[in-house]
C-alpha positions in Angstrom: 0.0 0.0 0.0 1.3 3.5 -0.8 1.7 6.0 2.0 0.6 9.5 1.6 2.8 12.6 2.2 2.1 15.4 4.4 4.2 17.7 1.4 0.9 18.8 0.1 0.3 21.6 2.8 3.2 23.7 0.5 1.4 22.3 -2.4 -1.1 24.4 -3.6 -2.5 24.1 -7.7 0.2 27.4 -9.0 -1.6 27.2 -12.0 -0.6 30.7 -13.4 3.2 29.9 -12.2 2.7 26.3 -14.2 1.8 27.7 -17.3 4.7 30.2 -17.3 6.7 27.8 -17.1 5.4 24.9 -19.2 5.5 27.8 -22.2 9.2 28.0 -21.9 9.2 23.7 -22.1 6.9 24.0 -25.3 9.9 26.4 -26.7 12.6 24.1 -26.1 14.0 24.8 -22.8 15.5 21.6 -20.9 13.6 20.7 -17.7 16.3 20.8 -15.5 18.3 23.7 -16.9 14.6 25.4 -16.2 14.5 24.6 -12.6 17.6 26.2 -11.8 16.8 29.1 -13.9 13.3 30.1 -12.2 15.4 29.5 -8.8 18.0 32.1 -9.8 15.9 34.4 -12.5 13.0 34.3 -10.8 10.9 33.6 -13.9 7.4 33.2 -11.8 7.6 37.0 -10.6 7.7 35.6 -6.6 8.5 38.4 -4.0 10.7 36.0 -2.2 13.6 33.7 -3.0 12.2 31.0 -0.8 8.7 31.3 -2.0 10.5 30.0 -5.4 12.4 27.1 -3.8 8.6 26.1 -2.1 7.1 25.7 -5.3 9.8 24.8 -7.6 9.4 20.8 -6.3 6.0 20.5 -7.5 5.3 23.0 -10.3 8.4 21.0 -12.1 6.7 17.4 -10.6 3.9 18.5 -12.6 5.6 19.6 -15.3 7.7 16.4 -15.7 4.3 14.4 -15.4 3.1 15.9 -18.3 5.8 16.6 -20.4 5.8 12.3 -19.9 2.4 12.1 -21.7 3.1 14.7 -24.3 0.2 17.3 -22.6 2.1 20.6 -22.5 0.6 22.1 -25.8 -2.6 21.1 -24.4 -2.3 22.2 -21.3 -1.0 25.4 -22.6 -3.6 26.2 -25.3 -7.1 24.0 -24.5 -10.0 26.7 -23.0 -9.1 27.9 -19.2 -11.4 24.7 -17.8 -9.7 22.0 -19.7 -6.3 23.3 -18.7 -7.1 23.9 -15.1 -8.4 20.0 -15.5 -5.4 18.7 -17.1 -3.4 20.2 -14.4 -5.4 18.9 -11.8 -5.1 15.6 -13.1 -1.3 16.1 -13.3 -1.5 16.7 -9.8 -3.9 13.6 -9.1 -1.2 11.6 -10.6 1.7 13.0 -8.4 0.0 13.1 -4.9 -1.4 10.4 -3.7 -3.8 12.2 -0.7 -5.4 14.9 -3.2 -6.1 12.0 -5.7 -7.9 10.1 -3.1 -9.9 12.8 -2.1 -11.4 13.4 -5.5 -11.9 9.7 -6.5 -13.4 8.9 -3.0 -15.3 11.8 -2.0 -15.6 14.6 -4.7 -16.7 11.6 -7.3 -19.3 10.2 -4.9 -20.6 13.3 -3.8 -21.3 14.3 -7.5 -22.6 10.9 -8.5 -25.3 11.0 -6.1 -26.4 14.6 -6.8 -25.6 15.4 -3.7 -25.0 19.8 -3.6 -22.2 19.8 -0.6 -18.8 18.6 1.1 -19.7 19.1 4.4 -16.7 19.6 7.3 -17.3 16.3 8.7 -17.2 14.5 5.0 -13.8 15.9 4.8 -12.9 15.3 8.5 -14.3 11.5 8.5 -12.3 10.9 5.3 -9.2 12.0 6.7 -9.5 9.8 10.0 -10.1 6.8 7.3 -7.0 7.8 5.5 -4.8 8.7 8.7 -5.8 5.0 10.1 -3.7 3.2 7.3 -0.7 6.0 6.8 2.3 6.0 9.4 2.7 9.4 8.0 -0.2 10.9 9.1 -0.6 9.5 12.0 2.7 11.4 12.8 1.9 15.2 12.0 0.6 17.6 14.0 -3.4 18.8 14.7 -2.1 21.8 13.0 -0.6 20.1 9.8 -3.6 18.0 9.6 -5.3 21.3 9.4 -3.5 22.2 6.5 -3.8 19.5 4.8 -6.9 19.3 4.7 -7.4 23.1 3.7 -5.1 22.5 0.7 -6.9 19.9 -0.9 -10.0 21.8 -0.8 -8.3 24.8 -2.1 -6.4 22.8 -5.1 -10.3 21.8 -5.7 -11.3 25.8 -5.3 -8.4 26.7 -8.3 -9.8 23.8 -10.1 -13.4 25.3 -10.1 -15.3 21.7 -8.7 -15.7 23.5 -5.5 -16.7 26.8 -4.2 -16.1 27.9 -0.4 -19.4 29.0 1.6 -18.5 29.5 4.9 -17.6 25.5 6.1 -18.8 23.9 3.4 -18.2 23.5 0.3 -20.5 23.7 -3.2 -19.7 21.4 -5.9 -19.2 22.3 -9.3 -19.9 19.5 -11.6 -17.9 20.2 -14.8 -19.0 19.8 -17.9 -16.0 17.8 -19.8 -15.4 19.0 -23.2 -14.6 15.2 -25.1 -11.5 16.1 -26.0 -10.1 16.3 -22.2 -12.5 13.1 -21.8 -10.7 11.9 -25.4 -7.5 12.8 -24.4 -7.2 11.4 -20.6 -8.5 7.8 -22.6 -5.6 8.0 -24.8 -3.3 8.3 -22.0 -5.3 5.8 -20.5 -6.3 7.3 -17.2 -10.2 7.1 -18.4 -10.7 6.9 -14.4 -9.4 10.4 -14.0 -11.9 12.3 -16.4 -14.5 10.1 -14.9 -13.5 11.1 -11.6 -13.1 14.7 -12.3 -16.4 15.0 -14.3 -18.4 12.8 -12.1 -18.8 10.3 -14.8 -20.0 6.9 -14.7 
């Protein structure tokens, strides 16, 4: 069984500071030279040098993911929605706790037509999850906090969910088939179904 990582709390979607980047990939620019350079150019426009280092690990985690499945240009140039969906599903496919959370409750949730994610869905999920990871069991009440708050933002930047007060409204996307085409190709069907609420 996989664990899950408590790195998502410095994780958040950086969906602007992804597609900055990804543009200079589409032009030819080697991964790895890139990483260095946004560290010492600054290329995503951060106030502070250690903001860059926090979000260098999984912009370019992402990046690498789909640079893998040949989704840059797409990423870079389908309609605002499909990109912000291919890049959530690039980060489905690198973090393990976010993934869950849309497969198992998000997905559920939106097949049974039901309008919220309540505090204690999200709360009685986590206790599931922290009951089989060594790693969660392990952080604190405040990085569980944070966790938590993450994912549900990721889904926020994503536009499945909007925040209303301690709950949250679901968004059920409508998939343009291309994204739906495009996810079979790469044969993560499951992913688009999970996004979209699909059967």
């Amino acid at each position: 069984m996989v664990d899950y990582s408590a790195k998502t709390t410095a994780e958040n979607f950086l969906y602007n500071e992804t597609k900055t980047l990804a543009s200079y990939l589409l032009g030819g620019e080697d991964i790895e030279v890139l990483k260095r350079r946004n560290i010492t150019e600054n290329l995503i426009m951060y106030k502070k040098e250690k903001a860059i280092a926090r979000v260098n690990a999984p912009i370019f985690r992402r990046l690498a993911f789909l640079m893998e499945k040949d989704m840059i240009k797409d990423f870079l140039y389908e309609d605002i929605s499909t990109s912000k969906y291919i890049l959530l599903y690039a980060v489905m496919k690198t973090d393990n706790l976010v993934k869950d959370f849309v497969f198992e409750v998000y997905k559920k949730k939106v097949l049974e037509d039901i309008e919220y994610i309540e505090k204690k869905d999200i709360d009685d999920w986590y206790q599931e999850k922290m009951a089989m990871s060594e790693t969660l069991k392990s952080v604190t009440v405040a990085t569980e906090n944070k966790l938590k708050q993450v994912i549900l933002k990721i889904l926020q930047d994503a536009n499945l969910v909007n925040k209303e007060k301690n709950r949250f409204k679901i968004i059920k996307p409508s998939l343009k088939s291309t994204f739906i085409d495009l996810l079979d190709s790469k044969g993560d069907i499951n992913f688009a179904k999970a996004i979209g609420g699909l059967v």
